[in-house]
ZADRENLO-804212 format. One line per 2 residues: number of its first residue (from 1); their letters; for each residue x, z, y of N, C-alpha, C. Coordinates in steps of 0.1 Angstrom, whole numbers, padded with zeros to 4 digits, always signed. Atoms other than C-alpha are relative to their C-alpha. Layout:
BEGIN
NUM) A) X:Z:Y:X:Z:Y:X:Z:Y; ... $
//
This chain:
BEGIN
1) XX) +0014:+0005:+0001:+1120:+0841:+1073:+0000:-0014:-0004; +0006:+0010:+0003:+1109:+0811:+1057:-0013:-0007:+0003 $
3) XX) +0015:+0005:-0004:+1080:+0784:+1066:+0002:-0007:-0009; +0003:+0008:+0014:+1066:+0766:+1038:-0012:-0005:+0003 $
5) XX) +0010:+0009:-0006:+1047:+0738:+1046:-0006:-0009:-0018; +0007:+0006:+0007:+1022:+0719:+1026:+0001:-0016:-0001 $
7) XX) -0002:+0011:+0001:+1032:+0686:+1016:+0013:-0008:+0012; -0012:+0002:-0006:+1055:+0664:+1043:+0015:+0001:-0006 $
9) XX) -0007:-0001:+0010:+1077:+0663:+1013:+0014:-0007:+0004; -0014:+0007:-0005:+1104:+0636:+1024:-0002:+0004:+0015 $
11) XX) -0002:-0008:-0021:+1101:+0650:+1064:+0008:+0010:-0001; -0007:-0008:-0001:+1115:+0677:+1048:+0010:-0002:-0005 $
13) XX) -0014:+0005:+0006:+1139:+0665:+1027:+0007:-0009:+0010; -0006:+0006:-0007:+1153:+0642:+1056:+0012:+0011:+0014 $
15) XX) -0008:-0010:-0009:+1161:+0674:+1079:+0011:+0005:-0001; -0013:-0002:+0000:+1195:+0681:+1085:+0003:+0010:-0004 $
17) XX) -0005:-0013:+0001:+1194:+0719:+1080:-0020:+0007:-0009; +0013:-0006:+0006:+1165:+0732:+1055:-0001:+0011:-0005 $
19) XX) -0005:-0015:+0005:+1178:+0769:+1048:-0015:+0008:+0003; +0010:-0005:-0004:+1144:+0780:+1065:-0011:-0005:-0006 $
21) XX) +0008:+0015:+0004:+1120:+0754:+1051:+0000:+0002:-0020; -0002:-0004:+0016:+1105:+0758:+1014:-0016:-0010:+0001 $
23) XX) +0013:+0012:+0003:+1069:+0738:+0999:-0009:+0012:-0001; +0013:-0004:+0010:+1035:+0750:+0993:-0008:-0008:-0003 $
25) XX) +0006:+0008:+0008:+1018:+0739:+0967:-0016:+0008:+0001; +0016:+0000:-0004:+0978:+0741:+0970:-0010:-0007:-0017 $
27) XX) +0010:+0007:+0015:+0953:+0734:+0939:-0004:-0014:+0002; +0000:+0010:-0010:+0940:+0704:+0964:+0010:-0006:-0007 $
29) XX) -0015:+0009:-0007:+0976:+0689:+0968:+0001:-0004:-0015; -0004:+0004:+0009:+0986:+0665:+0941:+0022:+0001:+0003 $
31) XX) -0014:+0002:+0000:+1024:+0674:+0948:+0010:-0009:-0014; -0007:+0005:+0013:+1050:+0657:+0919:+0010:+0008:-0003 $
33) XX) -0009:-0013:+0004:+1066:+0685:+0906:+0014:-0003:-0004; -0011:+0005:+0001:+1096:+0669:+0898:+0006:-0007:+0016 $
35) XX) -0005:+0001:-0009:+1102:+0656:+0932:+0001:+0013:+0009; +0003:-0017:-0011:+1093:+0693:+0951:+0012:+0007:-0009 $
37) XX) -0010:-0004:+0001:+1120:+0705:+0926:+0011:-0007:-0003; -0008:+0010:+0003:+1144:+0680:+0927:+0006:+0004:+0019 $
39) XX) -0004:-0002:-0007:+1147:+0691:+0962:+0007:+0016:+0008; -0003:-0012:+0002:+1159:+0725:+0957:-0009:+0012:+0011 $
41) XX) +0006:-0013:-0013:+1136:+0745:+0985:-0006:+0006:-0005; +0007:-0012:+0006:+1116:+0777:+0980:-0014:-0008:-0001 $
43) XX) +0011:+0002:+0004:+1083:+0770:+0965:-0012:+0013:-0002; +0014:-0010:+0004:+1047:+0790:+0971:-0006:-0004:-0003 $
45) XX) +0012:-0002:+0005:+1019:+0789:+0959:-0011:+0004:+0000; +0013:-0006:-0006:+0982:+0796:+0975:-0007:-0007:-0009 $
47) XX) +0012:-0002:+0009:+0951:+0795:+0956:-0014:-0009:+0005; +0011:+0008:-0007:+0927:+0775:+0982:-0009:+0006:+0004 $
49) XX) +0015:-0003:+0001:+0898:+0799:+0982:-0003:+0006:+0013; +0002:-0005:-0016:+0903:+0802:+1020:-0013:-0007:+0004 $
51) XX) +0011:+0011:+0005:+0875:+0769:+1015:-0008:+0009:-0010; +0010:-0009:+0012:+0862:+0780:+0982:+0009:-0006:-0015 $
53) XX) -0009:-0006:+0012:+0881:+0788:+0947:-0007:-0014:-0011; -0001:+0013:+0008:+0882:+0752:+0924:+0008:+0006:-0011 $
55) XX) -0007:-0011:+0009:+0889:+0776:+0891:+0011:-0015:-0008; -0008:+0010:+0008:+0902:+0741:+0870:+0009:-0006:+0007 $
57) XX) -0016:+0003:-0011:+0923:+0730:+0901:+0013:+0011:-0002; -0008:-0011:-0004:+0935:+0763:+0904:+0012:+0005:-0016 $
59) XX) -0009:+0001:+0012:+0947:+0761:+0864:+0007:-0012:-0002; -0013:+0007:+0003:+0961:+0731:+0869:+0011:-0001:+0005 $
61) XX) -0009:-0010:-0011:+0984:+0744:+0895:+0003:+0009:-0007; -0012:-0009:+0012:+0996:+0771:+0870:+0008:-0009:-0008 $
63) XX) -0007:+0009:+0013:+1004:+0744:+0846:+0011:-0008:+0008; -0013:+0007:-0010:+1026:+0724:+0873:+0006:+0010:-0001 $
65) XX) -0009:-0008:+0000:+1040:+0754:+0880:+0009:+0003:-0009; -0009:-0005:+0010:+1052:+0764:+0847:+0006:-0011:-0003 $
67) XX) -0013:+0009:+0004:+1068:+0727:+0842:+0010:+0005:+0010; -0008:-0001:-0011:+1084:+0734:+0874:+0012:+0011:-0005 $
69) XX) -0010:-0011:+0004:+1099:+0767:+0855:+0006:-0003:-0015; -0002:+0003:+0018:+1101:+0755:+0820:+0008:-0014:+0002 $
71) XX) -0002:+0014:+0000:+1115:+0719:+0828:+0017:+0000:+0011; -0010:+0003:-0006:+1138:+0724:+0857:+0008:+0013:+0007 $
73) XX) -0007:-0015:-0001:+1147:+0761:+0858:-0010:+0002:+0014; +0008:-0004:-0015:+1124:+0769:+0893:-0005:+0009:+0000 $
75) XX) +0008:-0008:-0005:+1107:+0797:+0899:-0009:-0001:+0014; +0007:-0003:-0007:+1084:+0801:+0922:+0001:+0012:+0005 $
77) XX) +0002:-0013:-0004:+1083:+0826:+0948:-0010:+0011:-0003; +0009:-0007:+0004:+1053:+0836:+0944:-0017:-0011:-0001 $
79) XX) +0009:+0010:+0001:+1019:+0824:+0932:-0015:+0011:+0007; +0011:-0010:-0002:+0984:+0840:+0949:-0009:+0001:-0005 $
81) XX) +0012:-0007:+0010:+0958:+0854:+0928:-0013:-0004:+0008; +0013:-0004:-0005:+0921:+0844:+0937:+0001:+0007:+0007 $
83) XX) +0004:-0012:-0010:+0907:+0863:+0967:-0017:-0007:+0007; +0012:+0002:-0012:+0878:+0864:+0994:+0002:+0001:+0012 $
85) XX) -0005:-0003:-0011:+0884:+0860:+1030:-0010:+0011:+0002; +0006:-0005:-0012:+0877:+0887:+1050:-0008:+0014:-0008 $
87) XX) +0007:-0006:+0006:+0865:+0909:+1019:+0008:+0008:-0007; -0009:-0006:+0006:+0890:+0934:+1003:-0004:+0003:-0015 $
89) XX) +0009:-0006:+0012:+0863:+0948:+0978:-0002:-0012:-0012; +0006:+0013:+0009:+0854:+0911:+0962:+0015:-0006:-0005 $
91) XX) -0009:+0005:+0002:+0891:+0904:+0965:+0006:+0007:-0015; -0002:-0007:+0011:+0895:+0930:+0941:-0003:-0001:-0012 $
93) XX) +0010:+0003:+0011:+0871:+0921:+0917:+0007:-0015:-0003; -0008:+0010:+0003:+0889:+0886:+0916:+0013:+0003:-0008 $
95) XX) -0015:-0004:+0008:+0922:+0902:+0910:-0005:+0005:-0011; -0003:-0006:+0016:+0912:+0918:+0880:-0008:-0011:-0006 $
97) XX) +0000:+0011:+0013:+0899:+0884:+0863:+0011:-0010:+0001; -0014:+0013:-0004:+0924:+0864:+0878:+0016:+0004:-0001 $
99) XX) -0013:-0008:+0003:+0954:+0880:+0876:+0005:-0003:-0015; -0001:+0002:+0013:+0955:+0873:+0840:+0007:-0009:+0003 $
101) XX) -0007:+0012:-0001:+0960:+0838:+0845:+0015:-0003:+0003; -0016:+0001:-0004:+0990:+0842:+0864:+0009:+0005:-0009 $
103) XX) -0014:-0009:+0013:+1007:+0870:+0842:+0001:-0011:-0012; +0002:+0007:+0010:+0997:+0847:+0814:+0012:-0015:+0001 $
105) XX) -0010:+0010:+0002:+1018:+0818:+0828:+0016:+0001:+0000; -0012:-0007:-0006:+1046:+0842:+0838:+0005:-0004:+0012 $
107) XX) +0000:+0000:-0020:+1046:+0834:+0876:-0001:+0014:+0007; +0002:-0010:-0009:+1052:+0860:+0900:-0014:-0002:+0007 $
109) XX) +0013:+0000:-0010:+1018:+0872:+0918:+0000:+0006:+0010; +0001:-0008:-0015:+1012:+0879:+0950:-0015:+0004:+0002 $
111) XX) +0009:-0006:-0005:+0982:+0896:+0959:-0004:-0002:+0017; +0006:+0005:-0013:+0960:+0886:+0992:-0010:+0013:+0008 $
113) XX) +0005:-0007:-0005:+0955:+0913:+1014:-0012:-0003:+0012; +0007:+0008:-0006:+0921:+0909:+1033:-0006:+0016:+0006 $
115) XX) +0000:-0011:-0011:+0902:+0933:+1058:-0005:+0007:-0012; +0003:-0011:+0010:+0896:+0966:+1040:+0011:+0004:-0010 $
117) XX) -0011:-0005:+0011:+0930:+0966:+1021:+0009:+0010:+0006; -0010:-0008:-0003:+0947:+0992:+1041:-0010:+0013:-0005 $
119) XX) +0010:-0005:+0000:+0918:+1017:+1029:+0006:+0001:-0015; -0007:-0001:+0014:+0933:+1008:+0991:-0017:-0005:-0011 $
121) XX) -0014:+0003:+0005:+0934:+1002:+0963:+0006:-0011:-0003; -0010:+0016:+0003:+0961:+0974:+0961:+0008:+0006:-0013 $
123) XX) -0004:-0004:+0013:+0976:+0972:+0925:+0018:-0002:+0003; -0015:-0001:-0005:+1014:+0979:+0942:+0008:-0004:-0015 $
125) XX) -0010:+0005:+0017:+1030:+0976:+0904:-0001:-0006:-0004; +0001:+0007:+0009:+1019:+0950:+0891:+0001:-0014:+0010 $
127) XX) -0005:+0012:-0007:+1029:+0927:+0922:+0009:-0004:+0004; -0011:+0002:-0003:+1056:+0905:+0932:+0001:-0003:+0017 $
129) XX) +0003:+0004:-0015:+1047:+0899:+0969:-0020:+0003:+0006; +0019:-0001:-0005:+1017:+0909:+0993:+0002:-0013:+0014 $
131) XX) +0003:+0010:-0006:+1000:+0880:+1009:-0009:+0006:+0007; +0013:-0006:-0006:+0983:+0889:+1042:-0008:-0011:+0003 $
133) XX) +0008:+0006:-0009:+0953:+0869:+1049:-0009:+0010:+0010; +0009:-0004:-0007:+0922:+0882:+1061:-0004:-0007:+0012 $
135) XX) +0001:+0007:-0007:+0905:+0874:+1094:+0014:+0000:+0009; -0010:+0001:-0003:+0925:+0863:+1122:+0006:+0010:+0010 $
137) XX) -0001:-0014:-0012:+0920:+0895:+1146:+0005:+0010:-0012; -0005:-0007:+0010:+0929:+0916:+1112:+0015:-0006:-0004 $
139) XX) -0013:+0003:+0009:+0959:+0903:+1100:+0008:-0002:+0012; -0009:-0005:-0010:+0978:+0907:+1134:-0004:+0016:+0009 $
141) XX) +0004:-0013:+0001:+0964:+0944:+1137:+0006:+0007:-0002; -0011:-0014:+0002:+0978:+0977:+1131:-0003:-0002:-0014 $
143) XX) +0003:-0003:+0012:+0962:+0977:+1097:+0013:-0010:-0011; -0007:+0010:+0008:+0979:+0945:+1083:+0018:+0004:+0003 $
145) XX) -0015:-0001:-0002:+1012:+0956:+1099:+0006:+0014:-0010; -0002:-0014:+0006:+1012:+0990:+1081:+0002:-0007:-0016 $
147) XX) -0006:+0006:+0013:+1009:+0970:+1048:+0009:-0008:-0004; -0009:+0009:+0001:+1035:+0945:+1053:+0013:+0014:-0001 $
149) XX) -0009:-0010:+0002:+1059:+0978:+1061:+0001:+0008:-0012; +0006:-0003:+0013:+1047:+0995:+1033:+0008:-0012:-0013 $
151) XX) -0009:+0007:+0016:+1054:+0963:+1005:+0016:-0004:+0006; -0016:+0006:-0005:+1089:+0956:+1027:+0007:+0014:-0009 $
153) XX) -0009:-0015:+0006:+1098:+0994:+1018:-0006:-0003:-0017; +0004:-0003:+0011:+1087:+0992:+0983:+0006:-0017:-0011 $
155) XX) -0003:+0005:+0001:+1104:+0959:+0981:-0004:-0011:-0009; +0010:+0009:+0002:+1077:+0933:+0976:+0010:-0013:+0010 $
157) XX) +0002:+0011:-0011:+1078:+0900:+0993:-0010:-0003:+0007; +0012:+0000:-0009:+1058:+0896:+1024:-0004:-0008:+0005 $
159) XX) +0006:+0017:-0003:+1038:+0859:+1032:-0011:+0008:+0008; +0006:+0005:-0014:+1018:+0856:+1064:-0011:-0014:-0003 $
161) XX) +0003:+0015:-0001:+0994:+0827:+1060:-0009:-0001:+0012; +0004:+0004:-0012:+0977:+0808:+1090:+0004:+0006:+0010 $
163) XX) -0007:+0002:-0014:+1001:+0808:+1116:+0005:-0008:+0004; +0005:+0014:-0007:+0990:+0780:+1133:+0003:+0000:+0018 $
165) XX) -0002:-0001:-0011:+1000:+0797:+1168:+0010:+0009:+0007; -0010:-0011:-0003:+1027:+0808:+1186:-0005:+0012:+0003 $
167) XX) +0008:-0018:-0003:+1007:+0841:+1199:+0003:+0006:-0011; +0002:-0006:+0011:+1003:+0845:+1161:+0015:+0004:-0003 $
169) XX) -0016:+0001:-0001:+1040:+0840:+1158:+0008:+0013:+0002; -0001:-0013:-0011:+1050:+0864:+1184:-0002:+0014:-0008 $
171) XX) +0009:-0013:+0001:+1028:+0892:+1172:+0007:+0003:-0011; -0003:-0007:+0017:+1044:+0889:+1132:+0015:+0001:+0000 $
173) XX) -0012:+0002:+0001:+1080:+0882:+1143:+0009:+0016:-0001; -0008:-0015:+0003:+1092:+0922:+1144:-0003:+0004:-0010 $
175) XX) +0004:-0012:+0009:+1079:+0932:+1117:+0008:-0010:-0016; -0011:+0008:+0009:+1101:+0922:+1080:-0014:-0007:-0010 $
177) XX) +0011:+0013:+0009:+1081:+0890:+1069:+0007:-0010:-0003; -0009:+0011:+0002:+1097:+0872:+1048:-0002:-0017:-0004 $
179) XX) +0012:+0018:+0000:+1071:+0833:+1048:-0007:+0004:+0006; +0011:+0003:-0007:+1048:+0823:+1069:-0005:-0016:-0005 $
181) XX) +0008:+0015:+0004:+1024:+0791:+1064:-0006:-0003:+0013; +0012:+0003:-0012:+1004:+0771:+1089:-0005:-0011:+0000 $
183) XX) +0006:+0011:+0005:+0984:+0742:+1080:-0001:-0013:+0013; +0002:+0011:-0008:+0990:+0725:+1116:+0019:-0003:+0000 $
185) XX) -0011:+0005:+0001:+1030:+0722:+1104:+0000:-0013:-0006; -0002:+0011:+0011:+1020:+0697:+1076:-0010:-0013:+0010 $
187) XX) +0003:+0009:-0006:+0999:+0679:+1105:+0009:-0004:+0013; -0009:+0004:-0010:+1024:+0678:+1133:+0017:+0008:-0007 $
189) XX) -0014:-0003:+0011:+1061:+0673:+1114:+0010:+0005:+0012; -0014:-0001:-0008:+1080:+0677:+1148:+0001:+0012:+0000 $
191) XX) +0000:-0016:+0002:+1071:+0717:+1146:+0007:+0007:-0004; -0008:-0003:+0009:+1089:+0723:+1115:+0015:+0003:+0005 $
193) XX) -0012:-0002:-0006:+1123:+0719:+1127:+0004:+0014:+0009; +0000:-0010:-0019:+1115:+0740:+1167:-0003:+0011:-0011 $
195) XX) +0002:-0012:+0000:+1102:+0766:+1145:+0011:+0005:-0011; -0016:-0005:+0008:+1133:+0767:+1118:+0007:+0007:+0008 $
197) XX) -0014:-0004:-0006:+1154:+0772:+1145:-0008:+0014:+0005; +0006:-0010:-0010:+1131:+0799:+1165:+0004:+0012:-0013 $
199) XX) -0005:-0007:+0010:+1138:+0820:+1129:+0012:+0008:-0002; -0009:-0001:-0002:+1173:+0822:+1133:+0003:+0015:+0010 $
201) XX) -0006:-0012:-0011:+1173:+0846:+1167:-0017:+0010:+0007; +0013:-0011:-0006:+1134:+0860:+1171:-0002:+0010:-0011 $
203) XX) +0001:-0010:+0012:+1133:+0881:+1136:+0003:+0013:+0002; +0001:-0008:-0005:+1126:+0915:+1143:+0008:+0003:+0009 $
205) XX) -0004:-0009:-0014:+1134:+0917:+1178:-0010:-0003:+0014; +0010:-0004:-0012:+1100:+0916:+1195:-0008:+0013:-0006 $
207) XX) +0010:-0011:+0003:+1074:+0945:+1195:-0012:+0002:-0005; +0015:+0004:+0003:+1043:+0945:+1175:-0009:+0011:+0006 $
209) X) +0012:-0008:-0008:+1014:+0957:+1194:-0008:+0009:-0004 $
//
């Protein structure tokens, strides 16, 4: 598993051991794309529209990205497609205008599963990773766990965002997830580290509820 924090750029580059430890980039975040790959760590990519969807941010964050791939060999893990919290049906309707974009830059897409996506349809083929959001009583649920197993078997990559709490932690650590995010890493740096290491020996060996 991987955490991928939002900015704290040199915090992370100072860490002694960063095998765990990758960036995410945000439409927001003015990252320097040359420094984020200059430091060789995994790189994601969320969309913002957890707030609300900044469509010209959100293209100029493709366009970093692709220097990041065109300039210094990088890929990106993955990049997320527009969505709607909490909305599966609106999320959908996003992916099919949005989705373009990405294919368009040639970035891997991940897809943002939100309440109502275990119900269908998720476009399984045409993605490189499923992103669970949704609320936060949903996305540690049976429903969200079913779809994480589901794209693990089918051999997607599987991102977790806001987990901001150990409980949350706990609840996703059995199940094969391979990123998590949490927006109070990039405000408290000493986290980073304690939870690198917690990666190492808690990965599927507690019980999801």
């Amino acid at each position: 598993m991987i955490l991928l924090v939002s900015g704290a750029t040199q915090y992370l580059r100072s860490l002694p051991d960063t095998t765990a430890i990758g960036h995410l980039i945000t439409p927001a975040a003015g990252n320097n794309v040359d420094v984020l790959a200059a430091t060789g760590l995994p790189i994601g990519a969320d969309n913002g529209c957890y707030h609300e969807l900044d469509e010209r941010a959100f293209v100029r964050m493709l366009n970093r990205l692709r220097t990041i791939r065109s300039y210094h060999r990088r890929r990106p893990l993955w990049v997320a497609v527009p969505d709607k919290v909490g909305d599966h049906a609106e999320t959908m309707a996003l992916w099919r205008w949005y989705h373009h974009y990405v294919r368009g830059s040639d970035l891997p897409m991940a897809f943002v599963a939100q309440n109502g996506a275990e119900e269908g349809p998720i476009p399984w083929g045409e993605i490189d990773c499923l992103f669970i959001g949704g609320t936060s009583a949903w996305k540690t649920g049976p429903a969200a766990a079913a779809l994480i197993r589901k794209a693990h078997a089918l051999g997607k990559w599987v991102h977790v965002g806001r987990v901001n709490t150990l409980t949350r932690y706990w609840r996703l650590s059995a199940l094969p997830v391979d990123s998590i995010d949490g927006s109070g890493f990039s405000r408290y740096n000493d986290y980073i580290p304690w939870m690198a290491r917690r990666f190492a020996g808690i990965q599927h060996t507690m019980q999801f509820e």
